[in-house]
DRENDO-1510 file (C-alpha; in Angstrom, 1 decimal, always signed):
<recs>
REC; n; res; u; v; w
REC; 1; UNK; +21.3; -45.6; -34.5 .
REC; 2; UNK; +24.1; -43.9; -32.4 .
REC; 3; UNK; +26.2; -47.4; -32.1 .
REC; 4; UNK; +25.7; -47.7; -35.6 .
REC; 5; UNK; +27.3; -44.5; -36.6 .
REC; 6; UNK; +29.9; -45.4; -34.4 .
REC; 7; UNK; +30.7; -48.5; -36.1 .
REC; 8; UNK; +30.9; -46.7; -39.9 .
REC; 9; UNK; +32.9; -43.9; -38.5 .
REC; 10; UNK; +35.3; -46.3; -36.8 .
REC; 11; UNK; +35.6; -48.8; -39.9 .
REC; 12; UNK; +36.0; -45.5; -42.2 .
REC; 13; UNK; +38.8; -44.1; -39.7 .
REC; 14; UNK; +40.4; -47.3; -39.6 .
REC; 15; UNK; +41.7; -47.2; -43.1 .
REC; 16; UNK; +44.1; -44.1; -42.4 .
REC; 17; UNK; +46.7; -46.4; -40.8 .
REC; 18; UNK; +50.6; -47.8; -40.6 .
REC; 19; UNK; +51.9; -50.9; -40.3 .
REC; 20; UNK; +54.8; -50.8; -37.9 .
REC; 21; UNK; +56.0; -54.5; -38.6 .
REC; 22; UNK; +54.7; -58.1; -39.8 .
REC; 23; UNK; +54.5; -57.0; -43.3 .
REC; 24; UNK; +51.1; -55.6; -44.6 .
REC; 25; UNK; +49.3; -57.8; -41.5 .
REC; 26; UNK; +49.2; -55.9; -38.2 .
REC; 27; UNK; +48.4; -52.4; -38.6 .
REC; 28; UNK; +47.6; -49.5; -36.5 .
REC; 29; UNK; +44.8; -47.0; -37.4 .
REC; 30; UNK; +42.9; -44.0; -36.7 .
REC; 31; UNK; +39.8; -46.6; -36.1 .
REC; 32; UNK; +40.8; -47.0; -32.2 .
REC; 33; UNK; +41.2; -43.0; -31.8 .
REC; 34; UNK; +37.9; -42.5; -33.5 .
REC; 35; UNK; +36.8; -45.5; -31.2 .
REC; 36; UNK; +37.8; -43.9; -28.0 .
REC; 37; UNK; +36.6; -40.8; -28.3 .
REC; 38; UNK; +33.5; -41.6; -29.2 .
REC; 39; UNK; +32.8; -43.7; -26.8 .
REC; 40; UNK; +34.1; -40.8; -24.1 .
REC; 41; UNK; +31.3; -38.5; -26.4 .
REC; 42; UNK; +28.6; -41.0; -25.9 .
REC; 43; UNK; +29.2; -42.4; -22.6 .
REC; 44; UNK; +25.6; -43.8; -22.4 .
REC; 45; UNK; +26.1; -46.2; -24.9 .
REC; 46; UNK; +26.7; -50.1; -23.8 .
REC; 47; UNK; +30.7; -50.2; -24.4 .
REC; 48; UNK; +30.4; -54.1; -25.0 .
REC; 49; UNK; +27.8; -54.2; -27.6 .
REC; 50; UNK; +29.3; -50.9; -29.2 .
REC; 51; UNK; +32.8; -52.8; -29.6 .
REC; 52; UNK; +31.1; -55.7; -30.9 .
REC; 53; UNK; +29.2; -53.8; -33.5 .
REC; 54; UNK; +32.3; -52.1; -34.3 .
REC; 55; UNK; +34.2; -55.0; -34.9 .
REC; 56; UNK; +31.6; -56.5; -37.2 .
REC; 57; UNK; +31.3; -53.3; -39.3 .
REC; 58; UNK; +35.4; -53.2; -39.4 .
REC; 59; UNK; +35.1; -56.6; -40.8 .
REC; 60; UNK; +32.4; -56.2; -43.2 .
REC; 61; UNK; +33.9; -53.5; -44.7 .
REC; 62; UNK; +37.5; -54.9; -44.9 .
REC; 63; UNK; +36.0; -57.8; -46.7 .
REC; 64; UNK; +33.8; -55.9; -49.1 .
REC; 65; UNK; +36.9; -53.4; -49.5 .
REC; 66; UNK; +39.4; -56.7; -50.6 .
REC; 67; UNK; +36.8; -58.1; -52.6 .
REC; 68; UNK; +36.4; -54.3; -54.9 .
REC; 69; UNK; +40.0; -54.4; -55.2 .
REC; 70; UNK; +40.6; -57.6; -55.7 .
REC; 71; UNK; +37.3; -59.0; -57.9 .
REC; 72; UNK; +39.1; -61.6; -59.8 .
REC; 73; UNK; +40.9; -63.4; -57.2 .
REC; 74; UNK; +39.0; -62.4; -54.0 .
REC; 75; UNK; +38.8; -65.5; -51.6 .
REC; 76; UNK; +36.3; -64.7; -48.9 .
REC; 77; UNK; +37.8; -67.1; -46.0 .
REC; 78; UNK; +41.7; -65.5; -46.7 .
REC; 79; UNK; +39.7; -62.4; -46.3 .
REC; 80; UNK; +37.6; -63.2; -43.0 .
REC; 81; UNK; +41.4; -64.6; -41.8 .
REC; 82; UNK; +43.5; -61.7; -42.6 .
REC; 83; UNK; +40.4; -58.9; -40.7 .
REC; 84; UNK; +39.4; -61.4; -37.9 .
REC; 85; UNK; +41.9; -60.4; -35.4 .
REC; 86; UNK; +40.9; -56.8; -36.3 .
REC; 87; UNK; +37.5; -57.9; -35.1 .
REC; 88; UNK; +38.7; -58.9; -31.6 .
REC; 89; UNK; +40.7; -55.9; -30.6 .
REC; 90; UNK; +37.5; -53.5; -31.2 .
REC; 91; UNK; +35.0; -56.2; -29.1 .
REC; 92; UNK; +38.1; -56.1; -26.4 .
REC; 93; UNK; +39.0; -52.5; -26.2 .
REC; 94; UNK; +34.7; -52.3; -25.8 .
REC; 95; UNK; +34.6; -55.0; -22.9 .
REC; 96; UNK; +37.8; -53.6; -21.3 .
REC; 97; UNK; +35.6; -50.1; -21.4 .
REC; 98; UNK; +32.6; -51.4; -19.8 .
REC; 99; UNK; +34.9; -52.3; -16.7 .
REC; 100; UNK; +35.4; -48.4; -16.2 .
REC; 101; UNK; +32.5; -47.2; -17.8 .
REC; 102; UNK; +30.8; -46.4; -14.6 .
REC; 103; UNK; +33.5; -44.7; -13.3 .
REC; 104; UNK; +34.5; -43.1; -16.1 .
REC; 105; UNK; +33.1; -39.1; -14.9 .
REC; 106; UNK; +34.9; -39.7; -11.5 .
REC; 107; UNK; +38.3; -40.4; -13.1 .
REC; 108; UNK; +41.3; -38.3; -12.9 .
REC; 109; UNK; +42.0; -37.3; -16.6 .
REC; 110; UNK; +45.7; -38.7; -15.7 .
REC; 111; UNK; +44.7; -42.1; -14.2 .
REC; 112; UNK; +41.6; -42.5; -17.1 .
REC; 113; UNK; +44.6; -41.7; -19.7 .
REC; 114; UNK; +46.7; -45.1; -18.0 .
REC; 115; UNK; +43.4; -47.1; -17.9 .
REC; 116; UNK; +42.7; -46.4; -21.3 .
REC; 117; UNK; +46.4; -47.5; -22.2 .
REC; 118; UNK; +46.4; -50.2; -20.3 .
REC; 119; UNK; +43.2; -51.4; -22.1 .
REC; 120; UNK; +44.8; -50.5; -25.6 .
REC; 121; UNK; +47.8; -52.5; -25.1 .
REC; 122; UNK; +45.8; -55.9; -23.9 .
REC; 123; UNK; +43.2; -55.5; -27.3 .
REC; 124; UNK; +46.6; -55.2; -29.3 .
REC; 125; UNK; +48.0; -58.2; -28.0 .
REC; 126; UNK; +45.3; -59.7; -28.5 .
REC; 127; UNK; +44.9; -59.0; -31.8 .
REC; 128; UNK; +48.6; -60.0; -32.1 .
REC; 129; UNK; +47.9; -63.3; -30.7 .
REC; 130; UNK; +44.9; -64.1; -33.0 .
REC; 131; UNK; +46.7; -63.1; -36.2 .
REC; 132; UNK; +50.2; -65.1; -35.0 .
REC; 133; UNK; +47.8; -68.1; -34.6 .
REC; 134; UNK; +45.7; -68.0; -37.3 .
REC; 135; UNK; +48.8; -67.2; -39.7 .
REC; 136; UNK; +51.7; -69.3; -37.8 .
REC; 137; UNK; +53.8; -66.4; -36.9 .
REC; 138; UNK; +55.9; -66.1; -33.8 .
REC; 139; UNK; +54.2; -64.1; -31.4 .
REC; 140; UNK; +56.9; -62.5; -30.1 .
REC; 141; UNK; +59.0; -60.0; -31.3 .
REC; 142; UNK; +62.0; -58.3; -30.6 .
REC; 143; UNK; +60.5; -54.2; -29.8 .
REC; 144; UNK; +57.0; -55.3; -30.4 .
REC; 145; UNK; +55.4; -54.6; -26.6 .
REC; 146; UNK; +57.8; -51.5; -26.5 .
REC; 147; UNK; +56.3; -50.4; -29.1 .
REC; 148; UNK; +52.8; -51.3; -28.8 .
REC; 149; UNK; +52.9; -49.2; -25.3 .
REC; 150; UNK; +54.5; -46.4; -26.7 .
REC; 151; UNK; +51.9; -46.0; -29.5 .
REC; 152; UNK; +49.2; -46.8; -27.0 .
REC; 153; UNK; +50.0; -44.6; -24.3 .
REC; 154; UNK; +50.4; -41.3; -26.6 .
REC; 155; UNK; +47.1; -42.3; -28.6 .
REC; 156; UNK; +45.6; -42.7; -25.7 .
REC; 157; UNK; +46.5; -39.6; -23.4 .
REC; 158; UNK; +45.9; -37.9; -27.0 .
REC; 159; UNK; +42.8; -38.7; -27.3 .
REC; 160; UNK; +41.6; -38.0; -23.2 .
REC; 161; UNK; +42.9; -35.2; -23.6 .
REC; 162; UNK; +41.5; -34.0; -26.3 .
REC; 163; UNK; +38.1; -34.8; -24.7 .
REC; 164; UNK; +39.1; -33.0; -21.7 .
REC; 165; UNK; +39.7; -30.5; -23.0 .
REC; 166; UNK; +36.6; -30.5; -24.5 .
REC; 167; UNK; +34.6; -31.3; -21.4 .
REC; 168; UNK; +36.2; -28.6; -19.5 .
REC; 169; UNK; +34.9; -26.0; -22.0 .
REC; 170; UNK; +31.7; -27.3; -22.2 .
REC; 171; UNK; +31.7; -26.8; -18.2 .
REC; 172; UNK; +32.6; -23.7; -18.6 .
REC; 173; UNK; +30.2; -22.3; -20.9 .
REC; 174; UNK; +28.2; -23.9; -18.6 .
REC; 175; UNK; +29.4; -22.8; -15.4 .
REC; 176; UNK; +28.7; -19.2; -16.9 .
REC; 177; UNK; +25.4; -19.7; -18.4 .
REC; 178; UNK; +24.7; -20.5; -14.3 .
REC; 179; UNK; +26.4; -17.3; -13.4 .
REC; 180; UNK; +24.6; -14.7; -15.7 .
REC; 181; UNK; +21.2; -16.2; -14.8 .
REC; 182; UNK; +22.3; -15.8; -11.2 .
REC; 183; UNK; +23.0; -12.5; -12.2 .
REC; 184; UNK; +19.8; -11.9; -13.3 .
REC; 185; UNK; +18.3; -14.0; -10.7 .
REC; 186; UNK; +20.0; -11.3; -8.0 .
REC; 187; UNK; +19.3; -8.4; -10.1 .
REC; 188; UNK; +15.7; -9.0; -10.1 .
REC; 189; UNK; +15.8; -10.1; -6.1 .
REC; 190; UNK; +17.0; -6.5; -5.5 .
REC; 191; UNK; +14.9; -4.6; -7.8 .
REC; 192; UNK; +12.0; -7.1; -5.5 .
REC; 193; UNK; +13.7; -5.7; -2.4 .
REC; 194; UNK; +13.1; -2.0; -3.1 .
REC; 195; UNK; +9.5; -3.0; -3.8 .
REC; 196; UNK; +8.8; -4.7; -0.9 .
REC; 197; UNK; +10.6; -2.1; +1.0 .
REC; 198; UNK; +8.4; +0.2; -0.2 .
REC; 199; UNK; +5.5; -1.5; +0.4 .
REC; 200; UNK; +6.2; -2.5; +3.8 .
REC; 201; UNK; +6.5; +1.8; +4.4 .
REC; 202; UNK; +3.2; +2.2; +2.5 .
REC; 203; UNK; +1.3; -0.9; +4.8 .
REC; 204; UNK; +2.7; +1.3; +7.9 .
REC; 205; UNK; +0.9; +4.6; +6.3 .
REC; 206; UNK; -2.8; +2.8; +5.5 .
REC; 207; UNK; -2.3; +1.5; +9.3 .
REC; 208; UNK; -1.9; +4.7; +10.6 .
REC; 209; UNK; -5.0; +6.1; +8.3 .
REC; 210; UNK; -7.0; +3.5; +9.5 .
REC; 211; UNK; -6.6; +3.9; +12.8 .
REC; 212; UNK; -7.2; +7.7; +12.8 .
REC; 213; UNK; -10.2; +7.2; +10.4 .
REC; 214; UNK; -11.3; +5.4; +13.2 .
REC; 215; UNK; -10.8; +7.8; +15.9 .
REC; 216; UNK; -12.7; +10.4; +13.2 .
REC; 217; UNK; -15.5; +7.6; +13.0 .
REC; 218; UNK; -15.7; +7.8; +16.8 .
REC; 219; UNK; -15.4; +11.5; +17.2 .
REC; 220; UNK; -18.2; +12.7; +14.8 .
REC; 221; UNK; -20.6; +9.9; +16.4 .
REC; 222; UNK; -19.9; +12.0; +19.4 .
REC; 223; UNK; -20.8; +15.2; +17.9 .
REC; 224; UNK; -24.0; +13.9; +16.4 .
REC; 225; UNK; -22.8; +13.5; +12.9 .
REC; 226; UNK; -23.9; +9.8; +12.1 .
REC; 227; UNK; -24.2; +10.4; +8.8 .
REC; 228; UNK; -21.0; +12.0; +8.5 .
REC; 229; UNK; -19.8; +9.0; +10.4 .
REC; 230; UNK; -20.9; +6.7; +8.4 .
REC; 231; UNK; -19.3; +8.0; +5.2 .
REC; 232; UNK; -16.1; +7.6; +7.1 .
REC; 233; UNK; -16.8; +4.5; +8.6 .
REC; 234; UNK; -17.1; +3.4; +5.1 .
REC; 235; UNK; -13.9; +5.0; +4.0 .
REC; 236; UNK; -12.2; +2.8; +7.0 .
REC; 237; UNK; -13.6; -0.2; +5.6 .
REC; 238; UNK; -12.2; +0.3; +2.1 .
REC; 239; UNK; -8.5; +1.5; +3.6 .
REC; 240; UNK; -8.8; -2.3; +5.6 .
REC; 241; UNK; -9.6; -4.1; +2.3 .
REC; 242; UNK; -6.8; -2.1; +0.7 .
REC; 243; UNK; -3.9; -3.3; +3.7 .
REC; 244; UNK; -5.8; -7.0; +3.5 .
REC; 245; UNK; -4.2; -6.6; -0.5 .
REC; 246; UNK; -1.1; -5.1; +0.4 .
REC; 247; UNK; -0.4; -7.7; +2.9 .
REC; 248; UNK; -1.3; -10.6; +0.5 .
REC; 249; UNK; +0.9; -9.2; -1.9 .
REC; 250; UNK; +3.6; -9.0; +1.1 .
REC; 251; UNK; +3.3; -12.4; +1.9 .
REC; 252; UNK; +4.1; -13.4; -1.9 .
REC; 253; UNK; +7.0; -11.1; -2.6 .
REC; 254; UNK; +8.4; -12.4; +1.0 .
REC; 255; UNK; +8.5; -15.6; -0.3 .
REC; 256; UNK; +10.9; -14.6; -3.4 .
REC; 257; UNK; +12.8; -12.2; -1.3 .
REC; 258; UNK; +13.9; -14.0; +1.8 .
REC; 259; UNK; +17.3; -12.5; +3.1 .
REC; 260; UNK; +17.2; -15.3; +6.1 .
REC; 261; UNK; +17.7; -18.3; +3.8 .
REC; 262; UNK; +19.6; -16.1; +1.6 .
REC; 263; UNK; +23.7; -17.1; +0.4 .
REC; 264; UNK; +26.3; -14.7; +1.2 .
REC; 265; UNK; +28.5; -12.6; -1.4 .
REC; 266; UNK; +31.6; -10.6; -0.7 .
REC; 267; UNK; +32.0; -6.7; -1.4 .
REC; 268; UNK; +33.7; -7.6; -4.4 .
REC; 269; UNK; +31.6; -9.5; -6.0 .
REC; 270; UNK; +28.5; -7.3; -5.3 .
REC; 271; UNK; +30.6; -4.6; -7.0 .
REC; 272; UNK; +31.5; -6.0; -9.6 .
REC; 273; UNK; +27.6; -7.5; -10.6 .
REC; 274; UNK; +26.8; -3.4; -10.3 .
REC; 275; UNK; +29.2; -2.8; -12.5 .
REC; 276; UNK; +28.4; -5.3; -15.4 .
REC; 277; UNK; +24.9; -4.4; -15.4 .
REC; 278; UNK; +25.4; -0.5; -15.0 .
REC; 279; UNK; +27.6; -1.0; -17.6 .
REC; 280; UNK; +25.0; -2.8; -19.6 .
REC; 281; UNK; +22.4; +0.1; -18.8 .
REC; 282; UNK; +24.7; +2.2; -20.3 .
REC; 283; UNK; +25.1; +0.7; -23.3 .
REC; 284; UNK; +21.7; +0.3; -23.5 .
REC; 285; UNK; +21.0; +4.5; -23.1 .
REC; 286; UNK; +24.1; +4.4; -26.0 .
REC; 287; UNK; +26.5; +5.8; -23.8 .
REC; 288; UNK; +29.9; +5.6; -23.1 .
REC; 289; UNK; +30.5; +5.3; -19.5 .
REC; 290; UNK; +33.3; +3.6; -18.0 .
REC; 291; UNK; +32.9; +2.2; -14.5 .
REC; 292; UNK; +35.9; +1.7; -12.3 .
REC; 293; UNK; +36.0; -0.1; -9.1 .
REC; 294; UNK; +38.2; -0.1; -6.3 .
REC; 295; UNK; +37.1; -2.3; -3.3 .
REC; 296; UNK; +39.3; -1.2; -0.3 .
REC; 297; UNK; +38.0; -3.9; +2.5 .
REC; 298; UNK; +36.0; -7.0; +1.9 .
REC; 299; UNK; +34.3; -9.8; +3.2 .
REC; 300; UNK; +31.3; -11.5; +3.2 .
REC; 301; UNK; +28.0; -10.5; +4.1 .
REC; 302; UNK; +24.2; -12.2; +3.8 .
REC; 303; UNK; +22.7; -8.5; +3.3 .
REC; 304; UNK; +23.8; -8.4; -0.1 .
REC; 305; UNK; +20.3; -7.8; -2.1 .
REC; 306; UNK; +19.9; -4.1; +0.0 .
REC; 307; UNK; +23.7; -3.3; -0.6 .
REC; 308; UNK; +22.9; -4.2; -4.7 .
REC; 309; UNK; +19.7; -2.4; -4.5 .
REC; 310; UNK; +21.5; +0.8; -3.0 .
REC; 311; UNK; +24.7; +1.1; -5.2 .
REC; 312; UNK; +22.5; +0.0; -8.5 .
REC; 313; UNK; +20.2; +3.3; -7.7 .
REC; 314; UNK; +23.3; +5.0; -7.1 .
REC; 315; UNK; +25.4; +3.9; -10.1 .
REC; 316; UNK; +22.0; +4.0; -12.2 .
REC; 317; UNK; +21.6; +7.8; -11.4 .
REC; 318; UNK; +25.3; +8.7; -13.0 .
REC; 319; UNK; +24.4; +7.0; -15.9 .
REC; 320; UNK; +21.6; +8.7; -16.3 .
REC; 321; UNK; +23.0; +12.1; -15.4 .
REC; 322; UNK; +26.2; +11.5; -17.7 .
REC; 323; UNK; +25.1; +13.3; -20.9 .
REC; 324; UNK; +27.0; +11.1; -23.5 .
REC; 325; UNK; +30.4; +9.9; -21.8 .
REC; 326; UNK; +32.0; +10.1; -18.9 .
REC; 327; UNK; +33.4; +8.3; -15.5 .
REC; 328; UNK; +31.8; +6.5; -12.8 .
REC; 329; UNK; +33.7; +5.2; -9.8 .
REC; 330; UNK; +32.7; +2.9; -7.0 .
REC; 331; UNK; +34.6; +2.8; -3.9 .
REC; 332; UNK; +34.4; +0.8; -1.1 .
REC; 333; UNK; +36.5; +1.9; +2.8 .
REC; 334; UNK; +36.3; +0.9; +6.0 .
REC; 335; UNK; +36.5; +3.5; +8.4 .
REC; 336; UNK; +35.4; +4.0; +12.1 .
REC; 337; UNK; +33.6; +1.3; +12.0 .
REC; 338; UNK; +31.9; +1.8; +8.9 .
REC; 339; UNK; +31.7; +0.7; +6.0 .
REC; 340; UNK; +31.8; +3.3; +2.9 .
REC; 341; UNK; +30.1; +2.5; -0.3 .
REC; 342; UNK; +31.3; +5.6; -2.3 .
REC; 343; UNK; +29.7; +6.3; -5.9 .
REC; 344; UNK; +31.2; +9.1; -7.9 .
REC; 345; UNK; +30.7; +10.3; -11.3 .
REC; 346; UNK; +31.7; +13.5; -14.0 .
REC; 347; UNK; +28.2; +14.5; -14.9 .
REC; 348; UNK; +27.0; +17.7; -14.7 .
REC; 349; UNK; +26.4; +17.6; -11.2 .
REC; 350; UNK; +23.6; +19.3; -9.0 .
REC; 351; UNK; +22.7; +23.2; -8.9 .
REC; 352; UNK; +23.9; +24.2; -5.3 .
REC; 353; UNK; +20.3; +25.2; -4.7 .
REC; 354; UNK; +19.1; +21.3; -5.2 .
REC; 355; UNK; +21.5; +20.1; -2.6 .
REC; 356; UNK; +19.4; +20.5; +0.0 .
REC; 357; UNK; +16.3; +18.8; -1.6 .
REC; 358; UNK; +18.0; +15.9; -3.0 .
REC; 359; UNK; +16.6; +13.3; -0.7 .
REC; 360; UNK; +13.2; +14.8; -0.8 .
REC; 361; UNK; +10.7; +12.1; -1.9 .
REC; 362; UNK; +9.1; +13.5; -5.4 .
REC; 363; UNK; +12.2; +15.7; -6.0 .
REC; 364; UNK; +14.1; +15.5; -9.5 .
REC; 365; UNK; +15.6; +16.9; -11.9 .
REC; 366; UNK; +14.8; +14.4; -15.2 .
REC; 367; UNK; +12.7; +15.0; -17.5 .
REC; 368; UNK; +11.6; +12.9; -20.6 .
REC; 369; UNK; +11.6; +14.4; -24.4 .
REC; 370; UNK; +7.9; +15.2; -23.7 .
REC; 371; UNK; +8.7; +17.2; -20.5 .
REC; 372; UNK; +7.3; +14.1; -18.4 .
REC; 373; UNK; +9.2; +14.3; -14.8 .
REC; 374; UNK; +10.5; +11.0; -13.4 .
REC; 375; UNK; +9.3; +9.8; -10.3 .
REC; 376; UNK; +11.9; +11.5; -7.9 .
REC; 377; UNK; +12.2; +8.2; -5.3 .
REC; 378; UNK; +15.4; +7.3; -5.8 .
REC; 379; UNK; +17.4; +8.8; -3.4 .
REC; 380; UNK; +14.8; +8.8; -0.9 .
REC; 381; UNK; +14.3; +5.5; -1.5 .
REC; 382; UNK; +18.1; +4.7; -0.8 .
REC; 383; UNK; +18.1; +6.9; +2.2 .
REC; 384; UNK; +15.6; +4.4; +3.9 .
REC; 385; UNK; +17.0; +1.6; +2.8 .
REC; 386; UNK; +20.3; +2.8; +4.2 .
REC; 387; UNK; +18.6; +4.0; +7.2 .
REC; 388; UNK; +17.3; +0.6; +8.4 .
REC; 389; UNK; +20.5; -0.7; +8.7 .
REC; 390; UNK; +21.3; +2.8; +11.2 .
REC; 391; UNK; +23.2; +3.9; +8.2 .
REC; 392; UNK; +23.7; +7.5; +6.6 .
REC; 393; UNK; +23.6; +8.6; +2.9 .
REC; 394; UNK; +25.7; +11.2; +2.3 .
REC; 395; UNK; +25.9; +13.4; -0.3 .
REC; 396; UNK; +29.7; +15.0; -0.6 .
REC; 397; UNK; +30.5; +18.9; -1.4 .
REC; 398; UNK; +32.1; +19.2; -4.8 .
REC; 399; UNK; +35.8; +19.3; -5.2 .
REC; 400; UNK; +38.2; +20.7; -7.4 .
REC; 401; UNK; +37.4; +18.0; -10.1 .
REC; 402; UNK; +33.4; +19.0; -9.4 .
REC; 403; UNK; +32.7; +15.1; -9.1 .
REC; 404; UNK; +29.4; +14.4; -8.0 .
REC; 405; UNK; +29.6; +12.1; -5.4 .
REC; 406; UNK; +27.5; +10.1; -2.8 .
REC; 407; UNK; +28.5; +7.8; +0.2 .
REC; 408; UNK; +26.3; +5.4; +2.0 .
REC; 409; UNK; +27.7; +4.7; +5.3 .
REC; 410; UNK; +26.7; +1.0; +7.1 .
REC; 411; UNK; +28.1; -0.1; +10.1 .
REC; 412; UNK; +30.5; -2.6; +9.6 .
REC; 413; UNK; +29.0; -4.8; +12.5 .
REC; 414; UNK; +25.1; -4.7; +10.5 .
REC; 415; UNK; +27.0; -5.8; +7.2 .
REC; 416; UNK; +29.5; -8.5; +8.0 .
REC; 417; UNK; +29.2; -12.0; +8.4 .
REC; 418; UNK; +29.8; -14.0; +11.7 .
REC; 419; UNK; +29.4; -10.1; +13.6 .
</recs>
């Protein structure tokens, strides 16, 4: 089907054409453009069957197109002789194709654009030498391979390009298709993170329950309280099959989050994926925030889901705190041996008696329209997270421009790669 529209396109395009000498004989089309680029298009097609269908369709319609035109003195053989040579450039120009057909992803756009000439200018000449035989004409003539080169090399560069140019958009789009669902991809990896973070805290907590249900287990045996005992003892059980959970649930988020086998992304570049989708969040709560970066010192580091995880709570929390517009800005220093992730924004800041209970697990200061409180983890949550890599949170005294701003501090030496 495909070879077939190729064919009808081809014969169609072919009749949009000059005719540089020889009279009204040899003439050169659109039909080889059309030709070329869609067999760059459709690069699975077989190049020597496509050519020879081509051909046949040129042909065909030539004939059937004399013949309307010419219904009273139509002579079918003077018609088959004058389109024949046609005929042979297409089923050339296809074989000379299928030489570089395999080859044809892996060329240079500059060296495909002479192939592609050089295959143009052998089908013309051949279709020279068939009509100067089949119509006694001298086969030479004086300007006739300049100019058959000429034409051929600009219709032919015109035409790879124009699929280049074509093929680079289309990687493009691909190329950031890729990237946003690798966006997503690592967006959802730290949000996974903070989860299993979490759980890993809570899985240390039932341990420690357990083991001093235990102990209380043991001591009210030891006071004569069996019964008592074997309430608790009970109790014990059900905290184990609780951990047996958690750690099954461990073991499967593990699998999606694991920072050993992970890739490595500069400080730029984890910056900048906070800003797009903080800046997205935004939008999304009908705000207008603008987020400005300014990435002091970078290089690359394979901890890159905890850093994401940490500045998106951060950046997150100014959005949320920004009442309708405002400023946030991400910084990023080196200093001491440290690396500063600094997130500032032009909220409405926090009361001077919150400062000290800030970090407080179950803290907040947000409230839904029906008075619901958030969940206050937040920044208790990034404190941890900052604090297993021997890191400090910080949250900065207000200035003069009464910026609310927080810094989390990682050594430099926990961070980089190759340290």
């Amino acid at each position: 089907m495909q070879m077939t529209v190729v064919a009808i396109v081809v014969a169609v395009a072919g009749e949009f054409k000059i005719n540089p000498f020889i009279g009204e004989v040899f003439r050169i089309g659109l039909g080889s453009s059309a030709f070329l680029f869609l067999l760059l298009l459709m690069s699975h097609l077989p190049y020597w069957r496509t050519g020879i269908a081509a051909g046949a369709t040129v042909l065909l319609f030539r004939i059937s197109f004399d013949g309307a035109a010419s219904a009273g003195t139509f002579e079918l053989l003077g018609s088959v002789k004058t389109h024949f040579s046609a005929m042979l450039y297409y089923v050339v120009f296809g074989a000379g194709m299928a030489l570089i057909q395999r080859r044809l992803h892996q060329l240079n756009p500059l060296i495909l654009g002479a192939c592609v000439s050089l295959i143009d200018v052998v089908s013309n000449e051949a279709e020279l030498l068939m009509r100067s035989a089949a119509f006694g004409l001298p086969y030479f003539q004086a300007g006739q391979w300049l100019l058959i080169s000429v034409i051929a090399v600009v219709r032919s560069y015109f035409t790879t390009g124009i699929y280049s140019s074509i093929a680079v958009h289309q990687m493009r789009s691909v190329h950031a298709e890729q990237q946003k669902r690798m966006e997503q991809m690592i967006n959802v990896g730290s949000g996974l993170y903070g989860e299993v973070f979490y759980l890993r805290k809570s899985m240390d907590m039932i341990e420690q329950i357990t083991a001093k249900s235990h102990d209380l287990y043991g001591r009210l045996n030891e006071e004569g309280l069996s019964d008592y005992g074997r309430t608790v003892l009970g109790i014990t059980q059900q905290i184990h099959e609780v951990k047996k959970d958690s750690q099954r649930i461990l073991a499967g988020l593990m699998k999606l989050v694991d920072l050993e086998r992970a890739p490595e992304m500069t400080l730029t570049e984890i910056v900048e994926l906070v800003r797009k989708s903080n800046g997205e969040y935004s939008r999304m709560l009908r705000k207008e925030v603008r987020i400005e970066t300014d990435v002091g010192v970078d290089y690359l580091t394979v901890n890159y889901i905890p850093l994401i995880t940490v500045l998106n709570n951060l950046a997150a929390n100014s959005v949320e705190a920004i009442e309708r517009q405002g400023t946030i800005r991400i910084r990023v220093r080196e200093r001491e041996g440290e690396t500063l992730f600094i997130v500032s924004d032009t909220g409405p800041g926090i009361a001077e008696q919150d400062i000290d209970m800030v970090f407080e697990p179950g803290f907040t200061t947000k409230f839904n329209q029906e008075g619901v409180a958030a969940t206050g983890i937040g920044l208790s949550h990034v404190r941890d997270i900052v604090g297993s890599f021997a890191g400090r949170l910080l949250l900065a005294e207000p200035g003069r421009n009464a910026e609310t701003t927080f810094a989390a501090a990682f050594p430099t030496a926990k961070l980089m790669k190759g340290v």
